[in-house]
N, C-alpha and C positions, 0 to 999 in steps of 0.2 A: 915404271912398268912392273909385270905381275908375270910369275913364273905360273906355267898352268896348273900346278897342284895349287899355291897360293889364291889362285884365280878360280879356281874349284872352290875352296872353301869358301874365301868369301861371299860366293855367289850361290852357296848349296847343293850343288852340283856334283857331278863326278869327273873323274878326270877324261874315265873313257865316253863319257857325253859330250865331252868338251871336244873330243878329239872327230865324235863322231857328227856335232853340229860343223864342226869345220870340213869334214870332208863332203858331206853335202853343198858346203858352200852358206849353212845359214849363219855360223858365227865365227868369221873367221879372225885368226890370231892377229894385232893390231902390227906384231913382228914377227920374223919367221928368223933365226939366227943360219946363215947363209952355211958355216962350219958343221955346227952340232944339230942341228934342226930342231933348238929348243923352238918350241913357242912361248911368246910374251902376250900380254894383253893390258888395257889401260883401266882404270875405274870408271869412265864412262860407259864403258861396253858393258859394263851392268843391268846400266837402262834396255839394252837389248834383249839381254840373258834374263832380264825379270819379265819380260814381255811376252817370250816366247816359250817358258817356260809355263807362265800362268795360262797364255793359249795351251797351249799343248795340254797341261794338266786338266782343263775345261775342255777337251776331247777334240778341238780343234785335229784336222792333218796337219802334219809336217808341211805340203802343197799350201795348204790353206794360211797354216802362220807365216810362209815365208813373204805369201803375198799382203798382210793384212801389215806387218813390220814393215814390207821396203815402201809401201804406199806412206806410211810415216803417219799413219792414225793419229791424232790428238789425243791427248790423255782425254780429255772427256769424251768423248768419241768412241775412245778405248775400251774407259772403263763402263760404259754403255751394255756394250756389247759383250762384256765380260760381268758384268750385273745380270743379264739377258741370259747367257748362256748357266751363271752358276743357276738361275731360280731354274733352269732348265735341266737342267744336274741332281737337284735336291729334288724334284718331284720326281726325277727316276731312281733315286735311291728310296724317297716314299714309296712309291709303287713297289719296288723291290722289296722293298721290307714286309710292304703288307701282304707280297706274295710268297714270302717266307713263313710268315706266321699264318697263311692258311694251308699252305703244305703241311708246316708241324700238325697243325688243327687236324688234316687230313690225316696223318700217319698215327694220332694219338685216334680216333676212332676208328682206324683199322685196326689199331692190337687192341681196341676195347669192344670188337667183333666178337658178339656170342654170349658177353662179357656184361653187357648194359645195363646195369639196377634202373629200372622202372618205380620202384617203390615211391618215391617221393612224389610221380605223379598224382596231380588232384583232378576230381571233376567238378564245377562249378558254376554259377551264373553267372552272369556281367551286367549291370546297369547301362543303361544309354550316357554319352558322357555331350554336352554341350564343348564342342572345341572348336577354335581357331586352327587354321590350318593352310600347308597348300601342298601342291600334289605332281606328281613327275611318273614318268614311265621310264624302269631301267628294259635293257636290250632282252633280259634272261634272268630266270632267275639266282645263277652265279652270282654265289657276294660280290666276286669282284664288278660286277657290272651292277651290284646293288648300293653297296657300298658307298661310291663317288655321288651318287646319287642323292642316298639318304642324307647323306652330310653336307649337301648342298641346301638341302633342301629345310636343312635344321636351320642355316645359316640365314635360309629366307625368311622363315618364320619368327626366330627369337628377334630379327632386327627391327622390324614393326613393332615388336611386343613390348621391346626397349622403349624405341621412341614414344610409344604411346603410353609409356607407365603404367602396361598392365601385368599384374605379376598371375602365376597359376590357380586357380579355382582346385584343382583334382592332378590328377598324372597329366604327365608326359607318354605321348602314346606314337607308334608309328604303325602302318597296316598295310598288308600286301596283300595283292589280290590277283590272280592270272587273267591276261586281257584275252585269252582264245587264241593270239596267233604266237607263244611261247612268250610272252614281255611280261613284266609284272608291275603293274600300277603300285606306289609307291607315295604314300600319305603321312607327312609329319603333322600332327596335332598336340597343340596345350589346351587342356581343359581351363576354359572361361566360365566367370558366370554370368548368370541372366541379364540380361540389357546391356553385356559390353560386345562394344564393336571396334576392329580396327582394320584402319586403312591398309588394304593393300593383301588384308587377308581373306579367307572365304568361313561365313560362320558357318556351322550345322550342327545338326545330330547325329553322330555316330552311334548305331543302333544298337542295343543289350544284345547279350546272348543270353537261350535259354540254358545249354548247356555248353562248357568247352573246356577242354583236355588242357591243364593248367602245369609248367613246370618254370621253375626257378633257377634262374642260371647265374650263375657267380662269375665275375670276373671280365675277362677281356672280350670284346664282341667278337675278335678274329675266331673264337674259340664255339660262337653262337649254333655253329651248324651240330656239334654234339646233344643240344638239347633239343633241337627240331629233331633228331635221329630217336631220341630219348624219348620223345612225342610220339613220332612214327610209329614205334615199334607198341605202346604203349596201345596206341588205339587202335591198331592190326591183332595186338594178341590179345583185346578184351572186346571182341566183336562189332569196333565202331567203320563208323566211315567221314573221312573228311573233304571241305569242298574246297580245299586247298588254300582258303584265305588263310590271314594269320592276325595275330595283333602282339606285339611287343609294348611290357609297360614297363616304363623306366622307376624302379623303387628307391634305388641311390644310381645315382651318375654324375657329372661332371658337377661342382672341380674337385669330386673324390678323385684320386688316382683309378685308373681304370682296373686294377688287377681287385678294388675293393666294389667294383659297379654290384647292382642289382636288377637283373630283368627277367619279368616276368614272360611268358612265352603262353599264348593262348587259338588253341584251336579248336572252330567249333567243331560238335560231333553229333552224329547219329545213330542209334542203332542197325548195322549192316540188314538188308532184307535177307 
């Protein structure tokens, strides 16, 4: 047997969790010394101590591991459900993260309030592009409701383009468009050329512009809302108006590192009456 500090390390634990799964009753001491009130424990109780430990760390309650341990779960059973819970984990620490890096995003264009070099905006035409494509509506136009979206929606697209061994004709393109009741229609497209078709996608013409308010954004998309701000202001302080659509053109992206991406940010504009 295993003195509780001995029984701590081996099991990575601490001593006072040791003491405190016992007084719960979830891992109690295999001996109790009737004189000194040491507690003992065997090397088997490990199996226990690893069980409810990985629960627990996978945000399991206390209530919840004591019942899933004394049911005597099967290892494959187990680790099931503890596969299940961590992919359940790691998407909320994705989420998490992406909502940390649109905060930053956010707090980095309030101290560059007032601040904004416009300069770099162009004005420009756009050709009509033949692309493949397919199309989703996010809830708002909050990245974070864009976002899950757009990347789903890339995932539909390039898998057909795979399978069918068609590689790009022109850019990588994505376009937003406000549907009227706050939602924003949401279009991934690869420029194809003439006479390819592939299953599963919708072909078309995505239509020129005559004229659209052009800026270049470097780096990570969390960061994408600085250059629609940079737009904004761009075509407020030189007399235009825009109809809220947009077009994003991919110039480098993936499998560059994202901090090295290139996109392009296009809106069309008009002269304000």
């Amino acid at each position: 047997m295993f003195t509780i500090g001995d029984f701590a390390t081996m099991g990575r634990v601490s001593v006072r969790m040791l003491r405190h799964y016992d007084s719960i009753g979830l891992l109690q001491p295999a001996r109790v010394d009737d004189h000194t009130g040491y507690r003992y424990y065997e090397a088997d109780q490990l199996r226990r101590l690893n069980r409810l430990v990985a629960l627990k760390d996978l945000g399991f309650t206390l209530s919840e591991v004591t019942r899933i341990i004394d049911a005597d779960v099967d290892t494959a059973e187990l680790r099931g459900m503890l596969t299940l819970r961590q992919s359940q984990v790691a998407a909320q620490i994705e989420a998490d993260s992406d909502r940390l890096r649109r905060i930053e995003a956010r707090l980095r264009m309030i101290e560059r309030e007032g601040r904004m070099s416009t300069s770099s905006v162009t004005v420009k035409s756009v050709e009509q592009l033949r692309i493949a494509s397919v199309s989703g509506v996010a809830d708002s136009a909050n990245s974070e409701d864009i976002a899950p979206v757009i990347q789903t929606l890339f995932g539909e697209l390039f898998g057909p383009l795979q399978v069918a061994g068609v590689q790009p004709a022109g850019p990588i393109v994505a376009t937003y468009a406000p549907t009227g009741d706050g939602k924003m229609t949401v279009t991934a497209g690869c420029t194809v050329a003439d006479g390819v078709n592939v299953d599963g996608l919708e072909i078309s013409t995505l239509p020129g512009q005559e004229q659209v308010a052009s800026y270049i954004h470097e780096g990570e998309m969390a960061n994408i809302g600085e250059g629609y701000q940079t737009l904004a202001t761009w075509i407020d302080d030189n007399g235009y108006v825009t109809d809220g659509t947009a077009r994003e053109v991919y110039l480098v992206s993936h499998p560059e590192p994202e901090e090295k991406w290139q996109t392009e940010l296009q809106m069309p504009i008009t002269a304000s009456a």
